[in-house]
C-alpha positions as CSV (number, residue, x, y, z in Angstrom):
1,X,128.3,-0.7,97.1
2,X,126.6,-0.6,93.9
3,X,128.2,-3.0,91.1
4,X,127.4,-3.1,87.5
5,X,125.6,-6.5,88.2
6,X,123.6,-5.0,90.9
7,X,122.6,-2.2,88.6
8,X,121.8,-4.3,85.7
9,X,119.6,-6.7,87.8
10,X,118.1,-3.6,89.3
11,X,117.2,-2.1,85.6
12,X,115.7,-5.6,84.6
13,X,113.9,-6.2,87.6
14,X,111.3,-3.5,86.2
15,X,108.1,-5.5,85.1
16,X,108.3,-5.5,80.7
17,X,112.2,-4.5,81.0
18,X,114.8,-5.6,78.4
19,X,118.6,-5.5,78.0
20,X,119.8,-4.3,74.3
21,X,122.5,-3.5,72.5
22,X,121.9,-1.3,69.6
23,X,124.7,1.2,69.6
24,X,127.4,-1.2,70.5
25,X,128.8,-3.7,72.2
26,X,129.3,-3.3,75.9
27,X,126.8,-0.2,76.2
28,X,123.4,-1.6,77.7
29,X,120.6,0.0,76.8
30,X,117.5,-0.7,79.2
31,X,113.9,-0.4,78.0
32,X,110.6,-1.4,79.0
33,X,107.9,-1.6,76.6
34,X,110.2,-0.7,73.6
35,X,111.0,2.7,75.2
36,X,114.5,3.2,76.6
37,X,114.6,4.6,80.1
38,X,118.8,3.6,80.8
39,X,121.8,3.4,79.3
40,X,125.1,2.1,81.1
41,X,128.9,1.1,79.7
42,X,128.3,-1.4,82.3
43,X,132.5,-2.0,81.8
44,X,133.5,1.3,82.7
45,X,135.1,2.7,85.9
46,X,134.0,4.6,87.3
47,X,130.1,3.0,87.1
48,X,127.6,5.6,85.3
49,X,124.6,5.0,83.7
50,X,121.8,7.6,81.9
51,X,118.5,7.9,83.5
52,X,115.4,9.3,81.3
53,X,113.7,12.1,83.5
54,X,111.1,15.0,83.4
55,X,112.9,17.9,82.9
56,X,112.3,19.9,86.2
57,X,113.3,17.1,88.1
58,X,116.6,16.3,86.3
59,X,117.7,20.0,86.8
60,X,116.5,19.7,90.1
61,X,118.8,16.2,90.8
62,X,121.7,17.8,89.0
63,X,121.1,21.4,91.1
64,X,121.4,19.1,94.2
65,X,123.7,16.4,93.8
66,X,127.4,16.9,92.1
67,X,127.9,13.3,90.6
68,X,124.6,13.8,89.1
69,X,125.3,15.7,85.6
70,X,123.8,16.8,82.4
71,X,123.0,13.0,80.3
72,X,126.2,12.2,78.0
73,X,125.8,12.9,74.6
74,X,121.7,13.0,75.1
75,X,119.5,15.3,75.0
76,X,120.3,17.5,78.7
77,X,116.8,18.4,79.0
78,X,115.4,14.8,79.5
79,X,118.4,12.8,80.9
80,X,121.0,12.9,83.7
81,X,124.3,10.8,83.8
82,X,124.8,9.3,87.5
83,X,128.4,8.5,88.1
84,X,128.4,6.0,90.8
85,X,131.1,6.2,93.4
86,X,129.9,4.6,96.0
């Protein structure tokens, strides 16, 4: 199973990657080269976190997999919100 540890060293583990905080405390914002590519409320249940994505492909995931939905309060062309439930 997929904890929030195992997902933030996952994010990190991308060569140049960086945890931040901008927005507020307890939402991790992921970024590699100064360009965010993630976003989790590591805290939450259930798990989610907002993935950066070309737009075919993120209607594509979305079209294909239900716990895959439009990105939360971002821009639905270019992100998806993954809720991870094991």
């Amino acid at each position: 199973m997929l904890t929030a540890a195992k997902l933030r060293r996952h994010c990190l583990v991308l060569p140049g990657s960086s945890e931040e905080f901008p927005f507020r405390p307890g939402l991790s914002v992921f970024k590699v080269s100064g360009k965010v590519f993630a976003l989790s409320p590591l805290g939450d249940r259930p798990l989610r976190i907002s993935l950066k994505c070309e737009p075919a492909l993120a209607e594509q995931l979305r079209d294909t997999y239900p716990s895959i939905t439009p990105g939360y309060h971002l821009n639905k062309r270019h992100w998806n919100t993954v809720e991870i439930d094991g």
